[in-house]
CHARMM internal coordinates of N, CA and C (Angstrom, degrees):
IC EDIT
DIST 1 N 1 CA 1.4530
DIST 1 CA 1 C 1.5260
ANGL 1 N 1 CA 1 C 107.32
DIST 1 C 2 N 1.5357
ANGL 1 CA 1 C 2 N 98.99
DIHE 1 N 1 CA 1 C 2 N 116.13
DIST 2 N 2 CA 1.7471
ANGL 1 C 2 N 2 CA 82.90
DIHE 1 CA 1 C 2 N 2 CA -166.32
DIST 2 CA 2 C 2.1134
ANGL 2 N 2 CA 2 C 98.06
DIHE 1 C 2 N 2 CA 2 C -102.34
DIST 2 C 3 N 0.9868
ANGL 2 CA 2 C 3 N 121.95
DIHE 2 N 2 CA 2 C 3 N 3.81
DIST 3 N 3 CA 1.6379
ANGL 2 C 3 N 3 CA 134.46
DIHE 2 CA 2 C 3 N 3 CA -175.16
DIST 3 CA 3 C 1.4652
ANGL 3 N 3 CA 3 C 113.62
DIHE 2 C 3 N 3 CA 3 C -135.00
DIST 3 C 4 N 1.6427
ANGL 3 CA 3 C 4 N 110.65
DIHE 3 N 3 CA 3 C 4 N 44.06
DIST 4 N 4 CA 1.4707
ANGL 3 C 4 N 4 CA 110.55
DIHE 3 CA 3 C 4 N 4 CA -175.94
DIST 4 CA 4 C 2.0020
ANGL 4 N 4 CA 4 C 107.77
DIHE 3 C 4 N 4 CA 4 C -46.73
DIST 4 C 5 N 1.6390
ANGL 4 CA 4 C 5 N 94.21
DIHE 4 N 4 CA 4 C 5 N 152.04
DIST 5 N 5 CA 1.7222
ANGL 4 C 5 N 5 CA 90.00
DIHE 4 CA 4 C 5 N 5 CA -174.20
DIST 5 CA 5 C 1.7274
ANGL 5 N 5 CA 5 C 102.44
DIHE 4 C 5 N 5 CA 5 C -99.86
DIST 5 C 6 N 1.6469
ANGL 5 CA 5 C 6 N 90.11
DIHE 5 N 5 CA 5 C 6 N 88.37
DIST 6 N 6 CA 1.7465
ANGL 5 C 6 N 6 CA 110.86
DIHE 5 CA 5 C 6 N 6 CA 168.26
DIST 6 CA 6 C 1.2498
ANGL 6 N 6 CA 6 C 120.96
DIHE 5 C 6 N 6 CA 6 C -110.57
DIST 6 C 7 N 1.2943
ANGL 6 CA 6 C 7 N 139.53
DIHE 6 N 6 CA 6 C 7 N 140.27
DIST 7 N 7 CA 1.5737
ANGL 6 C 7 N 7 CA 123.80
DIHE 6 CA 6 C 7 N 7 CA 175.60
DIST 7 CA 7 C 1.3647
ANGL 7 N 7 CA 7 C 106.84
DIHE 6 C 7 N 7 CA 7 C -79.78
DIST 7 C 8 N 1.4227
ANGL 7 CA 7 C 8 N 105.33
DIHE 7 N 7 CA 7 C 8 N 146.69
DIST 8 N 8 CA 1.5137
ANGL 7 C 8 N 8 CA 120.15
DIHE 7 CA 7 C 8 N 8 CA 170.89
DIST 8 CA 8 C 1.4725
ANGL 8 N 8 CA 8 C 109.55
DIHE 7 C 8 N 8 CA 8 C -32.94
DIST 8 C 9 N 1.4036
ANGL 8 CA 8 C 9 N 112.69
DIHE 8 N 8 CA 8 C 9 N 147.94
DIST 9 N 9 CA 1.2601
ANGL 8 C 9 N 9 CA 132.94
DIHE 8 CA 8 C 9 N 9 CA 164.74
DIST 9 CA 9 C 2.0172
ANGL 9 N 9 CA 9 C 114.31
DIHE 8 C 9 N 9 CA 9 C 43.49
DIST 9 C 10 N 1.4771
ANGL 9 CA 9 C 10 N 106.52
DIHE 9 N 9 CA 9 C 10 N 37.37
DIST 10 N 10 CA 1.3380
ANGL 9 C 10 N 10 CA 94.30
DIHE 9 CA 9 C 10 N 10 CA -177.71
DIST 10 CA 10 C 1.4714
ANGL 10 N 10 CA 10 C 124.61
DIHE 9 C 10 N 10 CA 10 C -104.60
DIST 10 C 11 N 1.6304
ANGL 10 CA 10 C 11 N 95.67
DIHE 10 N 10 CA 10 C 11 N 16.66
DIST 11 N 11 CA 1.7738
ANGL 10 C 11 N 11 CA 97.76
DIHE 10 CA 10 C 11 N 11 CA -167.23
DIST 11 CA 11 C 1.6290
ANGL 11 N 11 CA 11 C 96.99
DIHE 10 C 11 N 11 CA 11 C -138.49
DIST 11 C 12 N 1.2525
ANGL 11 CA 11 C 12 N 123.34
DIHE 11 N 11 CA 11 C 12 N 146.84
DIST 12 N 12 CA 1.3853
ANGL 11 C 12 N 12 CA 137.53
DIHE 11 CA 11 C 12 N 12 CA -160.56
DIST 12 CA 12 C 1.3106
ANGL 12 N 12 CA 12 C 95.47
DIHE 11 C 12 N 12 CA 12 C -80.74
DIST 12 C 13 N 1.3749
ANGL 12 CA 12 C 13 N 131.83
DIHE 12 N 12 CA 12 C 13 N -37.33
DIST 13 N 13 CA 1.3936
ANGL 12 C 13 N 13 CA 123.30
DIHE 12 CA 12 C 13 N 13 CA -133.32
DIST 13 CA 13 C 1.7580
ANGL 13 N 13 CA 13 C 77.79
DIHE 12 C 13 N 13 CA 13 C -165.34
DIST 13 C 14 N 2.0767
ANGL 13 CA 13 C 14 N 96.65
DIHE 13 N 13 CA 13 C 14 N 137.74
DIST 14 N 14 CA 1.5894
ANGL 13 C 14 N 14 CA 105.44
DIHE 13 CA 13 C 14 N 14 CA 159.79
DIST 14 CA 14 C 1.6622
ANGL 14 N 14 CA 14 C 101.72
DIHE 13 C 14 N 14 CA 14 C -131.23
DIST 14 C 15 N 0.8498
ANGL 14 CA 14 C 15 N 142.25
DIHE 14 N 14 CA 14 C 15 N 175.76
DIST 15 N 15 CA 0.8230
ANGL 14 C 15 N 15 CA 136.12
DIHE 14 CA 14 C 15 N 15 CA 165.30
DIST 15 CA 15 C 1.8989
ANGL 15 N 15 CA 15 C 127.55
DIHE 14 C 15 N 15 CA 15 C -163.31
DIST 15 C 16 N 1.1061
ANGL 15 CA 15 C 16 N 110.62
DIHE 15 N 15 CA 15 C 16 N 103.84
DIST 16 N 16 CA 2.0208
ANGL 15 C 16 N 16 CA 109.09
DIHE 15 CA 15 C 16 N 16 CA -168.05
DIST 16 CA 16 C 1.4380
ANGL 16 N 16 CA 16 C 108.09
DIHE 15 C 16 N 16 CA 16 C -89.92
DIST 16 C 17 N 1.4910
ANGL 16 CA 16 C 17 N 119.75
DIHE 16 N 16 CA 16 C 17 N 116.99
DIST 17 N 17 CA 0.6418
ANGL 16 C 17 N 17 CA 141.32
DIHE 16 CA 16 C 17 N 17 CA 175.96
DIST 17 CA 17 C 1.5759
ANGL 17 N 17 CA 17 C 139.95
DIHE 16 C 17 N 17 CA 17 C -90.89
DIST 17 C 18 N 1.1797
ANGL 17 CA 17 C 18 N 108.57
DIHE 17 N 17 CA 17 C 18 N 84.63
DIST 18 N 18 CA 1.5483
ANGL 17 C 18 N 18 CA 101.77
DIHE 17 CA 17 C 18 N 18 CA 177.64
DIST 18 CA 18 C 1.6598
ANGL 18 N 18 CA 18 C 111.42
DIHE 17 C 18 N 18 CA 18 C 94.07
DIST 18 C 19 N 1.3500
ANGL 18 CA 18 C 19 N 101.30
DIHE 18 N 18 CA 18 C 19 N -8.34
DIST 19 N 19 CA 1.4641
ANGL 18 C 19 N 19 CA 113.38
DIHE 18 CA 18 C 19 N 19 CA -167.26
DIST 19 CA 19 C 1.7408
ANGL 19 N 19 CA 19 C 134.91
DIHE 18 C 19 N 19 CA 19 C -96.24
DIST 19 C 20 N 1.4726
ANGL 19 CA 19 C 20 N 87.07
DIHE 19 N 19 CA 19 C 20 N -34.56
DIST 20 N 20 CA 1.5943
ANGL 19 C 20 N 20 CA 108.89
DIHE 19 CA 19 C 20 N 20 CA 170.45
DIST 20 CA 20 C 1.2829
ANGL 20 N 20 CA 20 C 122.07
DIHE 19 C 20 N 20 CA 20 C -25.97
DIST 20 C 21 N 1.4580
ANGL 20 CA 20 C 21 N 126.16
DIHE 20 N 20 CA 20 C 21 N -58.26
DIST 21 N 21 CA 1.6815
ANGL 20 C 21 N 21 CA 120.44
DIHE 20 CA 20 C 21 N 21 CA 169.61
DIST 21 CA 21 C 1.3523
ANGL 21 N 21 CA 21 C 110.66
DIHE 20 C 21 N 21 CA 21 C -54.00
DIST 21 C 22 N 1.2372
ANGL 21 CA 21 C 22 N 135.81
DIHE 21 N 21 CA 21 C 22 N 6.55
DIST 22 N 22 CA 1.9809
ANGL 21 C 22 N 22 CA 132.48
DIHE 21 CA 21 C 22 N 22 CA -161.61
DIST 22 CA 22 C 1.4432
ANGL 22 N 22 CA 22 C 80.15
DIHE 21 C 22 N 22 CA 22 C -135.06
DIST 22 C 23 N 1.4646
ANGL 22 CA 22 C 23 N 168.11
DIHE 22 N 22 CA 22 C 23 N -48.47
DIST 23 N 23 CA 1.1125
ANGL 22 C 23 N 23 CA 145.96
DIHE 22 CA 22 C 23 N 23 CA -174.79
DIST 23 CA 23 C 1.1565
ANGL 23 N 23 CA 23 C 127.73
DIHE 22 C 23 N 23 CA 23 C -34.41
DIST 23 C 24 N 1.3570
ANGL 23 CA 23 C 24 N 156.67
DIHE 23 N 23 CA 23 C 24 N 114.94
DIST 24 N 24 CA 1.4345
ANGL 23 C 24 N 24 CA 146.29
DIHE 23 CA 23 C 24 N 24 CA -167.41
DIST 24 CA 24 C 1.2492
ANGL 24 N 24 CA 24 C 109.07
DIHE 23 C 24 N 24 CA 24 C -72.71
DIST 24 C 25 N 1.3215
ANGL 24 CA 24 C 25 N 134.92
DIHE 24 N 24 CA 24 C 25 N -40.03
DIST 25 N 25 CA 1.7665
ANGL 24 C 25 N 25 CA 146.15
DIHE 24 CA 24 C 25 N 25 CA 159.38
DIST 25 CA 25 C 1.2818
ANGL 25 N 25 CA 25 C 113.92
DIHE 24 C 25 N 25 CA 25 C -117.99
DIST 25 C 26 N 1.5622
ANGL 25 CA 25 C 26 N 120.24
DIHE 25 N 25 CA 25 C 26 N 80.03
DIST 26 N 26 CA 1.4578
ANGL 25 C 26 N 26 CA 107.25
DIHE 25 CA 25 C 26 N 26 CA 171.80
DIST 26 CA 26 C 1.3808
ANGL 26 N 26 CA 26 C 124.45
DIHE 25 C 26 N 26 CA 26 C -66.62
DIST 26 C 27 N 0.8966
ANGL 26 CA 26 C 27 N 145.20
DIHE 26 N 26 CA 26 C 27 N -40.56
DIST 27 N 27 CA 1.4026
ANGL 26 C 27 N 27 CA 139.00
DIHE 26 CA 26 C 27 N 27 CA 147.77
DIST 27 CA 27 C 1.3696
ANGL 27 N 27 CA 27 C 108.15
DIHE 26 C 27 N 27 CA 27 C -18.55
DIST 27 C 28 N 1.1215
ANGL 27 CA 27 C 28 N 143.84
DIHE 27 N 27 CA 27 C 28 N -78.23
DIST 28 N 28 CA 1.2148
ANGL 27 C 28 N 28 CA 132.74
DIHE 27 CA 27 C 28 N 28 CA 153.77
DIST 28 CA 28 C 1.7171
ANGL 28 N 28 CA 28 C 134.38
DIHE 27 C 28 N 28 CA 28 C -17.00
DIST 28 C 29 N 1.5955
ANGL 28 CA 28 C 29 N 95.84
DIHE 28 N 28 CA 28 C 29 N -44.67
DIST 29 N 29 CA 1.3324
ANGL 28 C 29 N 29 CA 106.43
DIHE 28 CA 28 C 29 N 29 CA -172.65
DIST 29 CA 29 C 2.0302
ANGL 29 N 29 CA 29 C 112.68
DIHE 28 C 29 N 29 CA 29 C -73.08
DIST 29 C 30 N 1.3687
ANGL 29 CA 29 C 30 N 90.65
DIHE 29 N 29 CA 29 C 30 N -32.94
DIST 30 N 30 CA 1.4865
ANGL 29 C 30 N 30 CA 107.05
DIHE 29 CA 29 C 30 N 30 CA 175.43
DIST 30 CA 30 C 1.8414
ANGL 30 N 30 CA 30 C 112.09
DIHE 29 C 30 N 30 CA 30 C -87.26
DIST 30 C 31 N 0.8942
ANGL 30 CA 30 C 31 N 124.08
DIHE 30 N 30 CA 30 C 31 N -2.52
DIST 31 N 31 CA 1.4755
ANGL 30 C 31 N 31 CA 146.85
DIHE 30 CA 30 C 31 N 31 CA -173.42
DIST 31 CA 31 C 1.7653
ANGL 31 N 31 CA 31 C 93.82
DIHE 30 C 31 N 31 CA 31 C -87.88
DIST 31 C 32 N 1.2689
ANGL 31 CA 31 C 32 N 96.23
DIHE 31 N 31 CA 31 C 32 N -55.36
DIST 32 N 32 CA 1.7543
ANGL 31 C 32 N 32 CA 94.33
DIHE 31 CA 31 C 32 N 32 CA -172.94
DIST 32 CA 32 C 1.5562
ANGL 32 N 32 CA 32 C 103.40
DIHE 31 C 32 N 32 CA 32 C -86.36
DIST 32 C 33 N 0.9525
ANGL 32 CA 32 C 33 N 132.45
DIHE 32 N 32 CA 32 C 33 N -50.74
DIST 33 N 33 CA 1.7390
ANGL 32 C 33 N 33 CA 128.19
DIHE 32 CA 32 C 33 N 33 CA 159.79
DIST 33 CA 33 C 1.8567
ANGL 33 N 33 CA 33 C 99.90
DIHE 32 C 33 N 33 CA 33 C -23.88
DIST 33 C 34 N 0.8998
ANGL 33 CA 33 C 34 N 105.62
DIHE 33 N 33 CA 33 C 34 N -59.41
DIST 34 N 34 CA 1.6309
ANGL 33 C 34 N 34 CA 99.60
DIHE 33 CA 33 C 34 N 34 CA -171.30
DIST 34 CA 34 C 1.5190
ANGL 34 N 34 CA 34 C 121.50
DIHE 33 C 34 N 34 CA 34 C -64.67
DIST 34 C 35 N 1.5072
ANGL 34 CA 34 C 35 N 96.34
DIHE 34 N 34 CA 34 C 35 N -35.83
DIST 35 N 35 CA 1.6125
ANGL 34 C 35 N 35 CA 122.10
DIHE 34 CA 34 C 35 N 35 CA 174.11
DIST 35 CA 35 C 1.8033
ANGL 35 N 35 CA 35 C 90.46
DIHE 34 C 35 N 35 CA 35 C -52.05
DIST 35 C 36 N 0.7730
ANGL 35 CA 35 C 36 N 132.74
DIHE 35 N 35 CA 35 C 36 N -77.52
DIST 36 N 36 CA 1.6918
ANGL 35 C 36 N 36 CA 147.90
DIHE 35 CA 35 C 36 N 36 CA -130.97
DIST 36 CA 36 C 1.9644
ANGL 36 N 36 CA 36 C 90.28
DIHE 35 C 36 N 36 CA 36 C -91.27
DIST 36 C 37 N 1.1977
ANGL 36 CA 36 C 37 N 130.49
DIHE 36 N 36 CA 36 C 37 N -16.61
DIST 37 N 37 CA 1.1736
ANGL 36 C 37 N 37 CA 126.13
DIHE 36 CA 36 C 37 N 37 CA -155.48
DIST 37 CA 37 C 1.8167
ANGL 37 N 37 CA 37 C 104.36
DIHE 36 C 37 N 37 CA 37 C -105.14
DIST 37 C 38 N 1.3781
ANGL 37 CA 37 C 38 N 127.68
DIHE 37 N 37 CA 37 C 38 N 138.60
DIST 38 N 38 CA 1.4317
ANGL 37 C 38 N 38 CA 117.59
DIHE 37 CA 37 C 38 N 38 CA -177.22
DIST 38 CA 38 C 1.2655
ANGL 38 N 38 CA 38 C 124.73
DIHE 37 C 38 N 38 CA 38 C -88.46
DIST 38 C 39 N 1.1705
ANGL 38 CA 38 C 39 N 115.31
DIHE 38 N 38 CA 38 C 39 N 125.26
DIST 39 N 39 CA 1.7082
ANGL 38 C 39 N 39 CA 117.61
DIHE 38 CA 38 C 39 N 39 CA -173.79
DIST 39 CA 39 C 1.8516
ANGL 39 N 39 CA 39 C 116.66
DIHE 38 C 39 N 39 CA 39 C -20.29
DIST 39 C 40 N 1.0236
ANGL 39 CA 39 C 40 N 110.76
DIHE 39 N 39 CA 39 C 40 N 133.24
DIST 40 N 40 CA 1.6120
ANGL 39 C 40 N 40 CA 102.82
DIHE 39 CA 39 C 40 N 40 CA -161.51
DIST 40 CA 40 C 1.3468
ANGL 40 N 40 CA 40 C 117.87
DIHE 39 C 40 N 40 CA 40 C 62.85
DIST 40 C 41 N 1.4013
ANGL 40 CA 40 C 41 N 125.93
DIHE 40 N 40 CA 40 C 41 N 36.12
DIST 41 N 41 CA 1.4118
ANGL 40 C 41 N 41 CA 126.87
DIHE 40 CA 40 C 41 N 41 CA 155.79
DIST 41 CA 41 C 1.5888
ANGL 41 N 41 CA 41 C 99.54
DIHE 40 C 41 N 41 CA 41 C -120.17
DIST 41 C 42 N 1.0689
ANGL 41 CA 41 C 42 N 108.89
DIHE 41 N 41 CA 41 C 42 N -169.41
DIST 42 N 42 CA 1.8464
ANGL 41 C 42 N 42 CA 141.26
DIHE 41 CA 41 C 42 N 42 CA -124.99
DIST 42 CA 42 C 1.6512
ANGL 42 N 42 CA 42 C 92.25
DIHE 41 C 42 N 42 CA 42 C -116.82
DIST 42 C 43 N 1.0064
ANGL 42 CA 42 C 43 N 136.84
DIHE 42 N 42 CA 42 C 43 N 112.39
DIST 43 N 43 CA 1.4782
ANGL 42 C 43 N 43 CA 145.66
DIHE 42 CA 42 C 43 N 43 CA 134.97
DIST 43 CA 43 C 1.7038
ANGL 43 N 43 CA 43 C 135.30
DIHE 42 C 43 N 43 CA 43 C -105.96
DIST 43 C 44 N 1.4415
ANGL 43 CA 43 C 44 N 94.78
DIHE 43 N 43 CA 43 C 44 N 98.10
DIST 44 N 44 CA 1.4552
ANGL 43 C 44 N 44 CA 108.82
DIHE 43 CA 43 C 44 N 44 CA -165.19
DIST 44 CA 44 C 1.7944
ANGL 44 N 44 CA 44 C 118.81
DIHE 43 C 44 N 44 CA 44 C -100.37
DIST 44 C 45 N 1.4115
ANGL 44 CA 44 C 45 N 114.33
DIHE 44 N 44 CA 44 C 45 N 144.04
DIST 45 N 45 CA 1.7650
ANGL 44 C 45 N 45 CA 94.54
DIHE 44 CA 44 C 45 N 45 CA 162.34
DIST 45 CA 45 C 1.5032
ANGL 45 N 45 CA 45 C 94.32
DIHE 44 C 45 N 45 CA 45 C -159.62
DIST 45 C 46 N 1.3390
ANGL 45 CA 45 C 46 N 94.49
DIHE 45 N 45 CA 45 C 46 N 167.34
DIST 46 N 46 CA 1.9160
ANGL 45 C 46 N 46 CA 86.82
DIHE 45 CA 45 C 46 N 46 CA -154.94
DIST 46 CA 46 C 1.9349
ANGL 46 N 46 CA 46 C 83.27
DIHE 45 C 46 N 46 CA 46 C -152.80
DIST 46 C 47 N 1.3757
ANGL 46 CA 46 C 47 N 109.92
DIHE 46 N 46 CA 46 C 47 N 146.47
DIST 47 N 47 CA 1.6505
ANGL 46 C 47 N 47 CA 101.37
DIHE 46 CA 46 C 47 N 47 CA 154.74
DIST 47 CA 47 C 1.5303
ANGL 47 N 47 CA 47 C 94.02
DIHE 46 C 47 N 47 CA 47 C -154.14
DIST 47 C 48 N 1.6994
ANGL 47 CA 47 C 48 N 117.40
DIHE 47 N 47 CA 47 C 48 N -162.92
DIST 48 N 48 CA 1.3817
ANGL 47 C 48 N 48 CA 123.28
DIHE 47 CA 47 C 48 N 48 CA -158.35
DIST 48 CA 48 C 1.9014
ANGL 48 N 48 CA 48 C 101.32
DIHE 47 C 48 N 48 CA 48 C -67.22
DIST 48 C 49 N 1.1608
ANGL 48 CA 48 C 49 N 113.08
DIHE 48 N 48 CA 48 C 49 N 162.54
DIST 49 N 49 CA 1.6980
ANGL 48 C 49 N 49 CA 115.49
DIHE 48 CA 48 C 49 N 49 CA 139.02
DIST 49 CA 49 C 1.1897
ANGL 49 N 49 CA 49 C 129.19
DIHE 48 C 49 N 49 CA 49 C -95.96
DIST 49 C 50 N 1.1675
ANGL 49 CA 49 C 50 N 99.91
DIHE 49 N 49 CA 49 C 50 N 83.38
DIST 50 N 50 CA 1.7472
ANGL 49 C 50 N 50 CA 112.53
DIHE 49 CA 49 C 50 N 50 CA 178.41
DIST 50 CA 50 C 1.4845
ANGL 50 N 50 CA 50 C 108.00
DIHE 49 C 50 N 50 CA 50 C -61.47
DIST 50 C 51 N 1.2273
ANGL 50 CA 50 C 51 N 120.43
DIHE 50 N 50 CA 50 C 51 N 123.04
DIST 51 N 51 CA 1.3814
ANGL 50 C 51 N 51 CA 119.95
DIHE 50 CA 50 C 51 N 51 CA -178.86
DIST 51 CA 51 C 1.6804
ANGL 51 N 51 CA 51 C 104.85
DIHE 50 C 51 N 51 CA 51 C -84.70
DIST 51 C 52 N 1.6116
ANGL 51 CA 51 C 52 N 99.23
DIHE 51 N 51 CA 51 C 52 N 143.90
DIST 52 N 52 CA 1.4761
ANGL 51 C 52 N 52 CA 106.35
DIHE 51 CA 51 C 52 N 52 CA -171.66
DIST 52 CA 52 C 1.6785
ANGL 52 N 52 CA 52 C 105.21
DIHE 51 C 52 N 52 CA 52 C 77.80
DIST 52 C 53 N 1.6235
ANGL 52 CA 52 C 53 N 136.51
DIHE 52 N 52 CA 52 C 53 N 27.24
DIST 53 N 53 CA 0.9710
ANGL 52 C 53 N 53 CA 120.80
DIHE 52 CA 52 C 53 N 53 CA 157.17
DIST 53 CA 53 C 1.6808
ANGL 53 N 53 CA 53 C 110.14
DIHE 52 C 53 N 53 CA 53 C 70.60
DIST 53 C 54 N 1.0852
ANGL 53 CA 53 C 54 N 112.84
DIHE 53 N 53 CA 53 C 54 N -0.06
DIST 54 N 54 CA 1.1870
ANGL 53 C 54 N 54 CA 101.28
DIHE 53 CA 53 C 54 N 54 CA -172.85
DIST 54 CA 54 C 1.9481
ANGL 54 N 54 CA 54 C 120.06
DIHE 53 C 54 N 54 CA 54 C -93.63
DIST 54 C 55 N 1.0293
ANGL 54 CA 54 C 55 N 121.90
DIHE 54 N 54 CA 54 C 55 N 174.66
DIST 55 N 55 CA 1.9249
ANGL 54 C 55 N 55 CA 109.46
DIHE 54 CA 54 C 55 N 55 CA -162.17
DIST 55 CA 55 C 1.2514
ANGL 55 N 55 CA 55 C 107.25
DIHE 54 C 55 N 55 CA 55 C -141.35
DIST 55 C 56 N 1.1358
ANGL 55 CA 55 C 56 N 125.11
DIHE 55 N 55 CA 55 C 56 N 132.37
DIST 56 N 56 CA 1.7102
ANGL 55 C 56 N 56 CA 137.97
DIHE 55 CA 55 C 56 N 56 CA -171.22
DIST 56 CA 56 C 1.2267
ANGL 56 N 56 CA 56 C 134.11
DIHE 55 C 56 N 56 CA 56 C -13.87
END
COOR INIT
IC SEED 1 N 1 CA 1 C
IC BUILD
């Protein structure tokens, strides 16, 4: 779901987990995290450290 139906700015904190390489448009995906999150809250995304750069 890349446009979950949340109203703007109603959650302190988003956070993607582990997921980022599986997003079809992350830019997008972090676009709506920010959308949904309240000014002076928390936008996080995190995945493995693949050594050598390399991805799942």
């Amino acid at each position: 779901m890349m446009a979950p139906p949340l109203p703007d700015t109603r959650f302190d904190a988003a956070i993607m987990a582990l997921v980022i390489f599986f997003v079809p448009d992350p830019a997008k995906g972090i676009a709506e995290m920010v959308r949904v999150v309240a000014p002076g809250g928390t936008v996080a995304a995190y995945a493995w450290d693949i050594m050598g750069g390399g991805f799942p």
